[in-house]
C-alpha positions in Angstrom: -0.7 58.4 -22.5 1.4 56.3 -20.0 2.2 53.0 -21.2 1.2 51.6 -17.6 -2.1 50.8 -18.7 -2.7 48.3 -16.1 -1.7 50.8 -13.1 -3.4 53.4 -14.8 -6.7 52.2 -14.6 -6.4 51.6 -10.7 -5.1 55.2 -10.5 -8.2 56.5 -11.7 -10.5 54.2 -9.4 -12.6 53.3 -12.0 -13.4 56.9 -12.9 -17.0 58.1 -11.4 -19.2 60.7 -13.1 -18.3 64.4 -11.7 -20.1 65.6 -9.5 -20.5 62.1 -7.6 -22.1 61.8 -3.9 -21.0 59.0 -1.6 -23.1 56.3 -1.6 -24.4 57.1 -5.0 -24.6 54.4 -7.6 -22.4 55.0 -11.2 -21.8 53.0 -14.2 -17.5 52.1 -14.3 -15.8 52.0 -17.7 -15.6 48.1 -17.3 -19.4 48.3 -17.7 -20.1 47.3 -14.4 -22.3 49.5 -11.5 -20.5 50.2 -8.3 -21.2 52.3 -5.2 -18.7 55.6 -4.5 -17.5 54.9 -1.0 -18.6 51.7 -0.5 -21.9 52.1 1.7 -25.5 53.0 0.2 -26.4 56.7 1.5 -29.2 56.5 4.3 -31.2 58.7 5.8 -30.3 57.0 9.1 -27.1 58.4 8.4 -25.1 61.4 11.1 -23.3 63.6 10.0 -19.6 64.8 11.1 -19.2 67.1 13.9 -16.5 69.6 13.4 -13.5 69.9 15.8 -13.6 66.6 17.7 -10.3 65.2 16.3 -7.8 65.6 19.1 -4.2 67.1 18.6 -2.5 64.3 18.5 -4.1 62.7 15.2 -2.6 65.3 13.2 0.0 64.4 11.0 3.0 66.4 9.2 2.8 67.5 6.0 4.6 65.1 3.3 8.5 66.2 2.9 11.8 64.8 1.5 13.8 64.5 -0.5 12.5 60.6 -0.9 9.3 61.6 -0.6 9.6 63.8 -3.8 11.7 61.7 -5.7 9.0 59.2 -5.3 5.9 61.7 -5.8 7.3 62.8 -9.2 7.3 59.3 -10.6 4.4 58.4 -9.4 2.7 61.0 -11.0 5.1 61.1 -14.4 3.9 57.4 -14.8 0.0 57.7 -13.4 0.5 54.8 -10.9 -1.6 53.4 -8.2 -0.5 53.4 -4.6 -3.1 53.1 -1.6 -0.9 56.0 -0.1 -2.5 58.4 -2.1 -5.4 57.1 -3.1 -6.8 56.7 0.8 -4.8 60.0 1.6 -2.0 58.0 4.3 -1.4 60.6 7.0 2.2 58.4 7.2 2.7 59.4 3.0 5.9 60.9 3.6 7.4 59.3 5.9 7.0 55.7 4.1 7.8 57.2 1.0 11.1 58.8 2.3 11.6 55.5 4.0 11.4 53.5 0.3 8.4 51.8 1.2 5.0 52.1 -0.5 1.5 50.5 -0.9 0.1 49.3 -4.0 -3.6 47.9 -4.7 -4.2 45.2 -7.2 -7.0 43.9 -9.1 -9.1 47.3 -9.8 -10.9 50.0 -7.1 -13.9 48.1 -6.7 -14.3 45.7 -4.0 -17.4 42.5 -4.0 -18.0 43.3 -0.1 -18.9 46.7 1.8 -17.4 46.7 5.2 -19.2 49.8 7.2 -15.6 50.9 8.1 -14.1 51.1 4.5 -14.7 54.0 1.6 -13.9 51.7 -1.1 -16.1 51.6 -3.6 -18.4 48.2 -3.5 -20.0 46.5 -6.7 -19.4 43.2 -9.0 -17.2 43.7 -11.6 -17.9 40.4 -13.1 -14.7 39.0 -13.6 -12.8 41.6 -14.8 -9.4 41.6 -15.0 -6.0 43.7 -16.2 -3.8 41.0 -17.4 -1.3 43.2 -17.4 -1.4 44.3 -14.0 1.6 41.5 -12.7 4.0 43.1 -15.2 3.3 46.6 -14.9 2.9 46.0 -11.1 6.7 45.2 -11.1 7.6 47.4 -13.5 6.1 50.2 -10.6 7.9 49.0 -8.0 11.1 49.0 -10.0 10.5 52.6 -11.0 10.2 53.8 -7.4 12.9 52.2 -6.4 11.4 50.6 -3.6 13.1 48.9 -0.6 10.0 47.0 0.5 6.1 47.3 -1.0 2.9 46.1 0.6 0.1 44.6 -1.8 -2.9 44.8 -1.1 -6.3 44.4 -2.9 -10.2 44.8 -2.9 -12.3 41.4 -2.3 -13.0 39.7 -6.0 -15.7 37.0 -4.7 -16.7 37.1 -8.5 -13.5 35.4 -9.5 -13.1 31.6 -8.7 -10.2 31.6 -6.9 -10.9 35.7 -5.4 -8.2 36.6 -7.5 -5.4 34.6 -5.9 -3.5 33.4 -8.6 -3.4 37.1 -10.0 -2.3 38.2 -6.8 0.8 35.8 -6.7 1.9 36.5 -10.1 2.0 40.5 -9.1 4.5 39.2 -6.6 6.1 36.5 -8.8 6.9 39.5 -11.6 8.5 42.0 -8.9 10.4 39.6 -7.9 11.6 38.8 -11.1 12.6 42.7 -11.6 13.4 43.9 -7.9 14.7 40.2 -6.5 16.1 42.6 -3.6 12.6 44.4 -2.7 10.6 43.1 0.3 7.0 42.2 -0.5 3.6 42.2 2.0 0.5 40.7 0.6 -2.2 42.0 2.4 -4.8 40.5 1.3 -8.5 38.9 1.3 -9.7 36.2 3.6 -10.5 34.0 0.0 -13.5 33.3 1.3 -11.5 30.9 3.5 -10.2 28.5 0.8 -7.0 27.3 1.9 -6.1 26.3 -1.2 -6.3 29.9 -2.8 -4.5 30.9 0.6 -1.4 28.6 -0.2 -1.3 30.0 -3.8 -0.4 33.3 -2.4 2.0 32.3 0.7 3.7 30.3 -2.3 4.8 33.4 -4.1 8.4 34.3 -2.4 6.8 37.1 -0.2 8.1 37.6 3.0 4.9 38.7 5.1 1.4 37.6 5.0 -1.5 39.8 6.2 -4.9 39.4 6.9 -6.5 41.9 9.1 -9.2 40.8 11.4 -10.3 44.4 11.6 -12.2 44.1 15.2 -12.7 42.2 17.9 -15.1 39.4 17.6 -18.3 40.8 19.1 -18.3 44.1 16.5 -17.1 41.6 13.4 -20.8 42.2 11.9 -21.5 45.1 12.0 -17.7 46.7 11.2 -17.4 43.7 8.5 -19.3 42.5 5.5 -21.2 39.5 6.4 -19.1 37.0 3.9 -16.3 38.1 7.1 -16.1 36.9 9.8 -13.5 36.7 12.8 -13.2 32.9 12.5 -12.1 32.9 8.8 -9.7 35.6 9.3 -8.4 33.4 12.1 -8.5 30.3 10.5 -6.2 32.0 7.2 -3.8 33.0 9.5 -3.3 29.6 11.1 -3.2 28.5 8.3 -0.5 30.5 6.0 2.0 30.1 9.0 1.3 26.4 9.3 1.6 25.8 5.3 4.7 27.7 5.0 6.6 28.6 9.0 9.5 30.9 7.5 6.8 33.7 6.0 5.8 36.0 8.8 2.3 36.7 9.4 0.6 40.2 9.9 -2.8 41.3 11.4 -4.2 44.6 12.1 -6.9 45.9 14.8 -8.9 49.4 14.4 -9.7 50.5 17.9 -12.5 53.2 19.2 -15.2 51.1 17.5 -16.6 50.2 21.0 -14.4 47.7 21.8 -13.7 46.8 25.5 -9.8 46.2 27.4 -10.7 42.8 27.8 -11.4 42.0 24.0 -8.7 44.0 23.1 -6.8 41.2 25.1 -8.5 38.7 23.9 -8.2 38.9 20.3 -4.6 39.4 20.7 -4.9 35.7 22.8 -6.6 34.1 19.5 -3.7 36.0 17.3 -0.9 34.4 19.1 -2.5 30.8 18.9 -3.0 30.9 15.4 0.9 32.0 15.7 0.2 35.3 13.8 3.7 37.2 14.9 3.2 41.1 13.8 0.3 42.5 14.8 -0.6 46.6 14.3 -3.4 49.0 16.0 -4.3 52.1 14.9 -7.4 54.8 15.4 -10.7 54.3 13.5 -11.5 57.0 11.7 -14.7 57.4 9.9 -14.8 58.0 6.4 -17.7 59.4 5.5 -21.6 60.1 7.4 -22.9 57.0 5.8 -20.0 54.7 8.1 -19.8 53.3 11.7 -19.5 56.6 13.8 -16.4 56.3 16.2 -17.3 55.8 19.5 -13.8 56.8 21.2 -10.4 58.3 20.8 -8.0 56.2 21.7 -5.2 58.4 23.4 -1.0 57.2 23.0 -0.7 56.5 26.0 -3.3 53.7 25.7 -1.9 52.9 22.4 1.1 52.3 24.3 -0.2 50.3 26.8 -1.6 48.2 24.2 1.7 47.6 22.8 3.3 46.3 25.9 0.7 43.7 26.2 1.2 42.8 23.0 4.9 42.0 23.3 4.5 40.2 26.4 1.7 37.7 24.5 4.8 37.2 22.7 4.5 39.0 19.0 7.4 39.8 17.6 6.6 43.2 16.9 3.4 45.5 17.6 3.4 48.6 16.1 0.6 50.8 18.0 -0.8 54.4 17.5 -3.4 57.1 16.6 -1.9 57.3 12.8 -0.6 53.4 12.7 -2.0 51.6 9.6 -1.2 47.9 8.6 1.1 49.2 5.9 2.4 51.7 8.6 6.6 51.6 8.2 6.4 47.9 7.3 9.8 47.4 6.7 10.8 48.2 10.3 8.7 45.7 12.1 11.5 44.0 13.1 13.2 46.9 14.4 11.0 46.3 17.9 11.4 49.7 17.9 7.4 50.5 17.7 8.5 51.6 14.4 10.0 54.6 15.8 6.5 55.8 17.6 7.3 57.0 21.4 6.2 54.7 23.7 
């Protein structure tokens, strides 16, 4: 049994009963119910049609020397990282890069977002208070040049889980004083105080993704979202602390038009958000929003260049791009390496 209980348990996703469909309801070990991917099954629901992915949303198969290194602790010590668990087509290149994507504060999220295959339910609290120490102790074992945190939505907890949050980044800092760290993370139901608490931390980059534009907030996002909040964090963690950079991400091929493409990016830049990512929506399972185009790289390109002359310091755009995509080279203004 590894002694990172903590990790462990997030590893496993709150372990469903074999045999599981999505959208089916199960009982967790905490004692709570939740919903496997997130959305209810319907009979509303499509389902996939084969062979409409286009060749350039395939992605190379995981290599390296880093990428094994890292691998083979990960799985020596059961931990957590988002890489794996939401199968990251960009897995080995981040890992051979030293840069990796953990999720705090269990596999169960309070809200279910029609884009997302997390699981949704209330876990009532629940908490693994030793999740900041075994966090650190993670990021120390991988040997990691910059981690991204990220978490599910606690709306049961008082404060959404935002003092837990920080002290996860408190403790690896205390162990890996040299490692970068990225909270991506909730809106907090747009408490400002709870905000602070996280900026506060030490991290170096805080991100909240406003997912869409504004007309396709509801029905992409749960309805405790919305495009305001997201907005009005932002602002916010760049006004109560100007040295942390802030991050926010767009899916695109949800139906969104040019024009609110370019707007959002206008309401980014005047809430001073300075990194902003876009990347292809793709649909996780029949009972989710159905994608309504492929975006093609040259688009995503295009998209980039407008981005940069809104003035963001960095916009890293593509097909495969996630938030967490190559973090630690936002700064490169390289497009993280991508072409284009």
């Amino acid at each position: 049994m590894s002694s990172f209980k903590g990790i462990e348990i997030v590893s496993q996703g709150s372990p469903r009963p074999v045999g599981l469909k999505s959208g089916e309801k199960y009982q967790t070990p905490q004692g709570f119910s939740a919903i496997k991917d997130g959305i209810k099954a319907s009979s509303g629901a499509t389902d996939f049609v084969p062979g409409q992915k286009p060749r350039w949303l395939r992605a190379p198969m995981p290599a390296g020397n880093g990428y094994n290194s890292v691998r083979d602790v990960v799985h020596e010590h059961r931990l957590a990282t988002v890489c794996e668990e939401a199968k990251c087509p960009n897995i080995g290149e981040c890992w051979n890069a030293g840069t990796a994507t953990l999720m705090l504060m269990g596999a169960v999220c309070t809200r279910a977002c029609r884009f997302c295959a997390v699981d949704t339910g209330n876990p009532k609290g629940w908490l693994d208070a030793e999740e900041p120490v075994n966090s650190a102790r993670t990021v120390q074992l991988m040997k990691l040049k910059y981690v991204v945190l990220t978490s599910v939505n606690r709306d049961d907890l008082p404060d959404g889980g935002a003092a837990h949050f920080a002290a996860c980044v408190r403790e690896i800092k205390k162990l890996s004083p040299d490692t970068a760290v990225e909270a991506l993370t909730p809106d907090f139901q747009g408490i400002m105080q709870d905000v602070e608490t996280i900026v506060a931390s030490g991290l170096e980059v805080f991100a909240q993704n406003v997912e869409t534009v504004k007309r396709l907030t509801h029905p992409v996002r749960d309805p405790r979202a919305s495009y305001e909040q997201t907005m009005q964090v932002l602002a916010h963690a760049k006004q109560f602390h100007p040295a942390v950079l802030t991050k926010s991400s767009l899916m695109l091929g949800l139906g969104e038009t040019d024009e609110e493409i370019s707007q959002t990016m206008d309401d980014l830049r005047a809430a001073r958000v300075d990194i902003l990512t876009l990347g292809q929506y793709l649909r996780p399972t029949p009972n989710h929003l159905e994608i309504q185009r492929w975006v093609t790289p040259e688009e995503f390109a295009q998209y980039r260049e407008w981005a940069l002359a809104k003035g963001f310091l960095e916009c890293v755009s593509g097909p495969l791009v996630r938030s967490s995509y190559r973090a630690e080279r936002a700064l490169e203004r390289n497009n993280a390496g991508l072409s284009g």
